[in-house]
C-alpha positions as CSV (number, residue, x, y, z in Angstrom):
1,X,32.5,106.9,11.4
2,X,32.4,104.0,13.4
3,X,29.8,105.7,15.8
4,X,28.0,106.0,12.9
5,X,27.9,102.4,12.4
6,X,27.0,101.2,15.0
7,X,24.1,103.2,15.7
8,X,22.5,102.1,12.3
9,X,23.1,98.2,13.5
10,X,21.1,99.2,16.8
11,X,19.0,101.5,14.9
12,X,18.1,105.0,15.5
13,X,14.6,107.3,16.5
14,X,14.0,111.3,15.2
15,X,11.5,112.5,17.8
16,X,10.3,115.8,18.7
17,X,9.2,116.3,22.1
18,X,5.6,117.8,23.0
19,X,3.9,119.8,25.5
20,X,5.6,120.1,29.3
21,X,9.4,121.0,29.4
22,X,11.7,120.0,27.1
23,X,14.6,121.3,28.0
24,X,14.3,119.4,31.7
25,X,13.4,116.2,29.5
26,X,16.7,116.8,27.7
27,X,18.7,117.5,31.1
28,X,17.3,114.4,32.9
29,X,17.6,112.0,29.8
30,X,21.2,112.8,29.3
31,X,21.4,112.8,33.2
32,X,20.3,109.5,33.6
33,X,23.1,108.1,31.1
34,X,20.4,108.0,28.1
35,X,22.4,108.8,24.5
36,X,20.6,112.1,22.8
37,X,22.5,114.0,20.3
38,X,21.3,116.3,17.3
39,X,19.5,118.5,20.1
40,X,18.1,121.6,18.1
41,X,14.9,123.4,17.7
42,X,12.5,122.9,14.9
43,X,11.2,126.1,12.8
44,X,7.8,125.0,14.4
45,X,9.1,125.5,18.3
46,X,9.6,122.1,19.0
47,X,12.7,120.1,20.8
48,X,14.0,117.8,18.0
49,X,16.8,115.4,19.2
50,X,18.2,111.6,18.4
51,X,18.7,108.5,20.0
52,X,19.1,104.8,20.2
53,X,16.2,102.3,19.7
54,X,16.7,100.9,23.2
55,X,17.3,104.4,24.9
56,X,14.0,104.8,23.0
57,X,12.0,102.7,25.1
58,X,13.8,103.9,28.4
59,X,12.2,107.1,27.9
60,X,9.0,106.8,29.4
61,X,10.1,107.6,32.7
62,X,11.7,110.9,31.9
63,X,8.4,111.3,30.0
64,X,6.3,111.0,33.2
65,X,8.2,113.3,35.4
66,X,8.2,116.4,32.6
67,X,4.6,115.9,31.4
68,X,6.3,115.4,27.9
69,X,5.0,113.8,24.5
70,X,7.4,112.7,21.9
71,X,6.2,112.0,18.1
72,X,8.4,109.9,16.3
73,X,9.4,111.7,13.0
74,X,12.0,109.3,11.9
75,X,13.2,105.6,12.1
76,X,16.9,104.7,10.6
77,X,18.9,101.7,11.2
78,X,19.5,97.9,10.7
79,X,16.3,96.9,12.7
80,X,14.3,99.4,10.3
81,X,15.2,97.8,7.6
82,X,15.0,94.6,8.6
83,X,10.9,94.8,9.4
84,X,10.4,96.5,5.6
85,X,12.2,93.6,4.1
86,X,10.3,91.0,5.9
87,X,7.0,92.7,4.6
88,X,8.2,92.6,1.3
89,X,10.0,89.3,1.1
90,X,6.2,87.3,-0.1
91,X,6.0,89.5,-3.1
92,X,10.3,89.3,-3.9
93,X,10.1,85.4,-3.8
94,X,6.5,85.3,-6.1
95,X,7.9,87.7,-8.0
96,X,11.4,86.0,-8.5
97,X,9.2,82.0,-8.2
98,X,7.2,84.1,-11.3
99,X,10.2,84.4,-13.4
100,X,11.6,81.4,-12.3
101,X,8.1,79.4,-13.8
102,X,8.7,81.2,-17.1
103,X,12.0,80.5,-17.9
104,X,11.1,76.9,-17.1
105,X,8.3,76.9,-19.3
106,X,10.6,78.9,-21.8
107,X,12.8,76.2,-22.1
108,X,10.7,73.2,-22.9
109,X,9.4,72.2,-26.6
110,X,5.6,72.5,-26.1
111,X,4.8,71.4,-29.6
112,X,6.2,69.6,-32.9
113,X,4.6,70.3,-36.0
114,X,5.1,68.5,-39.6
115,X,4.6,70.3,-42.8
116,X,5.0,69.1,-46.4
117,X,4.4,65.4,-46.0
118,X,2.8,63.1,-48.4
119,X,3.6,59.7,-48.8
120,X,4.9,60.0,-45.2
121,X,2.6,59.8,-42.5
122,X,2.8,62.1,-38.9
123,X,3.3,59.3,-37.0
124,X,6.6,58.3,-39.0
125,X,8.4,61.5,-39.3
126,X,7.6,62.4,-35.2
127,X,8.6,59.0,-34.1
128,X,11.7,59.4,-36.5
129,X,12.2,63.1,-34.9
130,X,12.0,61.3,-31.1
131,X,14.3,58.9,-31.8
132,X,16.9,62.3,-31.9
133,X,15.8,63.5,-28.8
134,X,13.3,65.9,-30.4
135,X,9.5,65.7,-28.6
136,X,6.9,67.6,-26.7
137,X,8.0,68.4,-23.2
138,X,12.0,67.6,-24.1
139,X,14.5,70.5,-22.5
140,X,15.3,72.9,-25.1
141,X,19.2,72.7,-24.1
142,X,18.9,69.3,-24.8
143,X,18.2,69.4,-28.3
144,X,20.7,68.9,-30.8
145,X,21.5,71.4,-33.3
146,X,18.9,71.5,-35.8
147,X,21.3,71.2,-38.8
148,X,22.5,68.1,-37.1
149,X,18.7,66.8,-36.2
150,X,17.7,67.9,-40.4
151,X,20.7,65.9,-41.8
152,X,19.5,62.6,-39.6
153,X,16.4,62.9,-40.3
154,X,17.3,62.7,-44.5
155,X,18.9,59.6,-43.6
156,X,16.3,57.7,-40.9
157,X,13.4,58.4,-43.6
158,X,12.9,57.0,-46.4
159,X,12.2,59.3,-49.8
160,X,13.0,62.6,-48.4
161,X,15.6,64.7,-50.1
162,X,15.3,67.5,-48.0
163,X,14.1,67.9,-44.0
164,X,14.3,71.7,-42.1
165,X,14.1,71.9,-38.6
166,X,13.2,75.3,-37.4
167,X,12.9,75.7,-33.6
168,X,10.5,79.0,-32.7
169,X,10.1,79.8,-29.1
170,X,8.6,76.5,-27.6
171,X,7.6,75.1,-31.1
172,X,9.6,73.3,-33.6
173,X,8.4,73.0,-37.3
174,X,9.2,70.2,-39.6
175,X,9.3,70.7,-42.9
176,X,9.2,67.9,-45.1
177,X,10.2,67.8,-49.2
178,X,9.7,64.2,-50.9
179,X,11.1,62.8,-54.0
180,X,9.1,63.5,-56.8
181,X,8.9,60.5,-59.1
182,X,7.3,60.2,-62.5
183,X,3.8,58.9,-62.5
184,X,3.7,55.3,-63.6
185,X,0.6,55.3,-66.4
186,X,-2.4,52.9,-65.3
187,X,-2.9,50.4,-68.0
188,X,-5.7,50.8,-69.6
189,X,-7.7,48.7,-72.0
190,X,-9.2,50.0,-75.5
191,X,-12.5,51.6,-75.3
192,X,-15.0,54.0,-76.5
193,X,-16.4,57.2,-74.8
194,X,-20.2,57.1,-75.4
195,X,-22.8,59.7,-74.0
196,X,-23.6,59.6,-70.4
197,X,-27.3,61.2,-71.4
198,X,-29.8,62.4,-74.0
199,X,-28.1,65.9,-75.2
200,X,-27.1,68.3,-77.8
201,X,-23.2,68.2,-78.2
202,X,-21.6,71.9,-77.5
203,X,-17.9,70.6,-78.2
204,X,-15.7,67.7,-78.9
205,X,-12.4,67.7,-78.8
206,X,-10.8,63.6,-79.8
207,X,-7.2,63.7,-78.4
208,X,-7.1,59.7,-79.6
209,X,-9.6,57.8,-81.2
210,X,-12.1,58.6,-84.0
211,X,-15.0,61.4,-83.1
212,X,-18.1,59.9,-84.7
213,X,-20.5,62.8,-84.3
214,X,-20.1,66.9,-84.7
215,X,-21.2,69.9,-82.4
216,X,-24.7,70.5,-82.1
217,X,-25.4,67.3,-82.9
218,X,-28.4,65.1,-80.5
219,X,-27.6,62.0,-79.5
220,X,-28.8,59.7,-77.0
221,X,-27.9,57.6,-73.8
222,X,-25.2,55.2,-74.8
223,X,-24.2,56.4,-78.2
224,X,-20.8,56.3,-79.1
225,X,-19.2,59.9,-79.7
226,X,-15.4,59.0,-79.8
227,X,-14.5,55.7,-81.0
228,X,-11.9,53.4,-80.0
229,X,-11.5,51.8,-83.6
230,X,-9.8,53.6,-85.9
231,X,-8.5,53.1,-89.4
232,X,-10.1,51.1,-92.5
233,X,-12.4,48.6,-92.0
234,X,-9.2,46.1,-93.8
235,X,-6.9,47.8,-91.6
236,X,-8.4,48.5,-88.4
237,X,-6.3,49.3,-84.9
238,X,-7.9,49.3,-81.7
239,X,-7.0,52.1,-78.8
240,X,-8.0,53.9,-75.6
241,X,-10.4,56.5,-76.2
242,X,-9.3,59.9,-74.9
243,X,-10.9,63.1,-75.4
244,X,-13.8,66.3,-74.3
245,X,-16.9,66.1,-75.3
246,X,-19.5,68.7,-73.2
247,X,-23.2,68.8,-74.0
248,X,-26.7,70.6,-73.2
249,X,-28.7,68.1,-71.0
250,X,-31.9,68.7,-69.1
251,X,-32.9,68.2,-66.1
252,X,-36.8,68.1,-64.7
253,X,-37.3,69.4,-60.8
254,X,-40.4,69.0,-59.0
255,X,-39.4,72.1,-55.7
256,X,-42.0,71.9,-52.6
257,X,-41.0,74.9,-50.1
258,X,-43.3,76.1,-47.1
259,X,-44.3,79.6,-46.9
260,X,-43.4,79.2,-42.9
261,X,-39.7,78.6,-42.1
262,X,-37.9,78.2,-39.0
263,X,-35.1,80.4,-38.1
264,X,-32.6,80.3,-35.6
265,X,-32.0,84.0,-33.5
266,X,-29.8,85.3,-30.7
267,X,-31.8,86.3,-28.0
268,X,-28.9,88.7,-27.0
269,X,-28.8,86.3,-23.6
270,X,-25.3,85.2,-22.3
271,X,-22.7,83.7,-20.1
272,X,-19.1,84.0,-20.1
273,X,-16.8,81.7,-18.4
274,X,-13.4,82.4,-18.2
275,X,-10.7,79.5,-17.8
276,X,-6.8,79.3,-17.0
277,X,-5.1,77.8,-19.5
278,X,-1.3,75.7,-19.0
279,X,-0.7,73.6,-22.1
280,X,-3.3,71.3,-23.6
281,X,-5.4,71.4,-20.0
282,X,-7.6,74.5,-19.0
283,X,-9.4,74.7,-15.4
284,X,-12.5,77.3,-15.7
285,X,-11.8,80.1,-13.0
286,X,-15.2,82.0,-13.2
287,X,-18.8,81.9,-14.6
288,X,-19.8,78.6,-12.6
289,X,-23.4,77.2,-12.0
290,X,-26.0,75.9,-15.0
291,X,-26.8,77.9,-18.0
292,X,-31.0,78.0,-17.8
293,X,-30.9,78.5,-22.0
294,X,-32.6,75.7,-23.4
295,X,-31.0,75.7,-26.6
296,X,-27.7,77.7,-26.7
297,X,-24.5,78.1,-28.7
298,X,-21.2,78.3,-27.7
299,X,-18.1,80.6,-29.2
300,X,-14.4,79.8,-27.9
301,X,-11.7,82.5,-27.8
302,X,-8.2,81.9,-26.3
303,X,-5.8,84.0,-25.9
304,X,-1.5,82.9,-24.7
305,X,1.0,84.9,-23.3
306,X,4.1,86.1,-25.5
307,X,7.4,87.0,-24.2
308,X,10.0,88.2,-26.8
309,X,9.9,85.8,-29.8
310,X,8.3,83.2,-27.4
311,X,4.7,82.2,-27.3
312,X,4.5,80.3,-23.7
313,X,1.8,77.6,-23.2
314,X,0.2,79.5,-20.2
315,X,-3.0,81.9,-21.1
316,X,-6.6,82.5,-20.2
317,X,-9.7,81.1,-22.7
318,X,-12.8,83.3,-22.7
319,X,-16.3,80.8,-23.3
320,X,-19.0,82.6,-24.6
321,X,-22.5,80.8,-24.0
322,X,-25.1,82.6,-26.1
323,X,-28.9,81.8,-25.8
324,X,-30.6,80.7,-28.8
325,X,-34.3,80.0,-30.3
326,X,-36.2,79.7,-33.0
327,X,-38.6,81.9,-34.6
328,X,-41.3,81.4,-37.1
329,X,-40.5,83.7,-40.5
330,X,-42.9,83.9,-43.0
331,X,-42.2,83.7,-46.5
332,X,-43.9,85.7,-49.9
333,X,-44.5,83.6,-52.4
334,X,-41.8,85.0,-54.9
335,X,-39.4,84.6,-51.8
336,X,-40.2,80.8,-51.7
337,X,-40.3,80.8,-55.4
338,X,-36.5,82.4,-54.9
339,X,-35.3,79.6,-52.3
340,X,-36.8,76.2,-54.1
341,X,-35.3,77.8,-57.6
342,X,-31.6,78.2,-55.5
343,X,-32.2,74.0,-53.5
344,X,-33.1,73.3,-57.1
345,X,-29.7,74.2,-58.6
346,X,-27.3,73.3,-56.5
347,X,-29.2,69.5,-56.7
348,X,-29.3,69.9,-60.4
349,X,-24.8,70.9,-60.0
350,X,-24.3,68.0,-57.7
351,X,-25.6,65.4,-60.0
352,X,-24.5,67.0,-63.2
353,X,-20.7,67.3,-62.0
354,X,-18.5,70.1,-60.9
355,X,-17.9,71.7,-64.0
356,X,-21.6,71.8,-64.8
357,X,-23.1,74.6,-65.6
358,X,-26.8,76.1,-65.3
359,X,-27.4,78.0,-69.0
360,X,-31.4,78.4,-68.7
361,X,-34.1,77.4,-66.0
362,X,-37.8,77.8,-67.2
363,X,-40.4,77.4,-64.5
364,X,-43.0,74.9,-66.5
365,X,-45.6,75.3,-63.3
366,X,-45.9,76.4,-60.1
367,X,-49.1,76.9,-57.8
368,X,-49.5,77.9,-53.7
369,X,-51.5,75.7,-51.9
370,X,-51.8,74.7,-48.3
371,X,-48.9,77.1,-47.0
372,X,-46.6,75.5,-49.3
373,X,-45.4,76.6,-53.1
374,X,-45.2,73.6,-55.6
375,X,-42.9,74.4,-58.8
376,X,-42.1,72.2,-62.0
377,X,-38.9,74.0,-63.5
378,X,-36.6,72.5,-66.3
379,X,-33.0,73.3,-66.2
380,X,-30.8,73.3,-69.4
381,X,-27.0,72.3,-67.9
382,X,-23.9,72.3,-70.4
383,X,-21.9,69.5,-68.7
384,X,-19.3,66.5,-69.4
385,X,-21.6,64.2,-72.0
386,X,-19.0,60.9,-72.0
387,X,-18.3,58.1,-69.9
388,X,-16.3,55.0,-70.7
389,X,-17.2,52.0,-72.4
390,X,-15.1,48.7,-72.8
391,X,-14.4,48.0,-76.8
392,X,-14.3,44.3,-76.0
393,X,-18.2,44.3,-75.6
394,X,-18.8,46.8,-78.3
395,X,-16.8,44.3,-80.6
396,X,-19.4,41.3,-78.9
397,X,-22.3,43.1,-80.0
């Protein structure tokens, strides 16, 4: 057993021996005080024996003088191993340097996000979150329980009743809940709702105050429709004007549209460039050199590396550079007539107020001259007919 060991510390060769004789190789080796054991013949007719590396290279001579080849079919031993290892031993340390990088990364807070605020601003609650230790690139053993970091938080900002702290991976989300307190009314002084514009009145609805015209009524610019004076003209009492009162109102829209529009097309031209990405920085790896588009548009895609429930701050970004133009498209006239009508609304919406809405549109004129379509349309809206007016200069007049 000993043997044993230490010919795998010196290391040991298989070889079969080739051509010449064999036998006298074997005779003259052992002869000359060289160690060969496991002497047997192969199934193939060769002389198959074992011995030391260094008897190895002492061989030659014996070689020479029986015309012999030997082919090694076998290395064992300390030395053996020792030369794998060392071939290996770049990809064992990257691979355990790899690993190594990870768990670092793993273990840092790459991000700090606040939900919930409203009265509180970012700034506050993070600086309020660093003065416990908790910020971007802070050692996650470091942290303090997040139970412990919630209830400090409470207490270091000011209208919170409730703060979470929920750590995910290398991201930690704030959650924020702020006292609710009742809405203080704003003081108001008495007035009366009168019409915003010349209309037909579709509803109103006097939740205080006095309504001083009925539905389907026309009224113009100015007129009062709910009063703030109510009561007999002996006993007379003076409020704030609340209520709904919606209305048809039309509007008049002269539309010019070209027949000839411009469009812009892919060309189905690209270039990608691909970039490393470590945190908030990114260093482009391929696709370098000029793009020769002249006009071009860019789509981003990136894409981070997930081990187990973490999402590490190491990934690639893809950059797509797409090659764009623009083409001429020509237009029918009922398509034209079809765009100017839609341009036409949503102006008519955005002036007559979000809950505006279009009931009729009646195209008074329209005519195609010069590669353009000119239209005259009238739009009947039912919108919000009031706006405020003071009672202390109704009671002037």
């Amino acid at each position: 057993m000993k043997e044993k060991g230490v010919s795998w510390l010196k290391g040991v060769v298989v070889v079969e021996a080739r051509g010449g004789s064999p036998e006298d190789l074997v005779n003259k080796a052992i002869g000359g005080g060289l160690g060969l054991s496991a002497i047997r013949w192969t199934s193939k007719g060769l002389l198959q024996f074992e011995l030391s590396v260094g008897d190895f290279f002492r061989l030659r001579p014996y070689l020479k003088e029986t015309g012999c080849r030997v082919h090694v079919t076998e290395r064992r031993g300390l030395p053996f191993w020792l030369v794998k290892a060392e071939k290996r031993i770049a990809f064992a340390g990257g691979l355990v340097l790899f690993f190594a990088i990870i768990f670092m990364l793993s273990s840092l807070v790459w991000s700090v996000d606040v939900d919930g605020n409203v009265k509180l601003s970012e700034e506050q609650i993070l600086q309020a979150a660093k003065q416990e230790g908790l910020y971007p690139m802070q050692w996650s053993f470091r942290l303090q329980d997040t139970d412990v970091i919630s209830k400090k938080l409470v207490n270091s900002l000011p209208g919170t009743t409730w703060v979470g702290v929920e750590k995910k991976g290398t991201k930690v989300r704030i959650q924020v809940v702020e006292m609710t307190l009742p809405e203080t009314p704003s003081l108001q002084n008495p007035r009366h709702l009168v019409a915003s514009a010349d209309g037909v009145v579709t509803q109103i609805i006097a939740e205080a105050g006095k309504a001083v015209v009925r539905k389907n009524t026309r009224v113009k610019k100015g007129q009062t429709l709910i009063s703030g004076l109510i009561g007999s003209e002996a006993n007379s009492k003076v409020v704030v004007a609340k209520g709904i009162v919606r209305g048809l109102v039309w509007y008049e829209f002269k539309v010019e549209v070209p027949l000839t529009q411009q469009v812009k097309v892919y060309t189905g031209e690209k270039k990608t460039k691909w970039y490393a990405v470590l945190g908030s920085r990114a260093l482009q790896v391929s696709g370098f050199g000029k793009e020769e588009f002249g006009q071009s548009e860019t789509l981003t895609k990136e894409e981070r590396i997930s081990w187990r429930q973490w999402s590490l701050p190491i990934g690639r970004m893809k950059e797509t550079v797409m090659e764009t133009e623009l083409q001429e498209r020509s237009l029918t006239v009922e398509e034209a007539k079809s765009v100017g009508l839609l341009q036409a609304k949503a102006d008519v919406l955005e002036k007559a107020g979000r809950d505006a809405v279009v009931v009729d549109e009646i195209v008074l004129h329209e005519e195609a001259d010069n590669g353009k379509v000119y239209m005259k349309v009238l739009f009947e809206v039912e919108q919000s007919l009031v706006t405020e007016m003071p009672l202390v200069q109704m009671q002037g007049d």
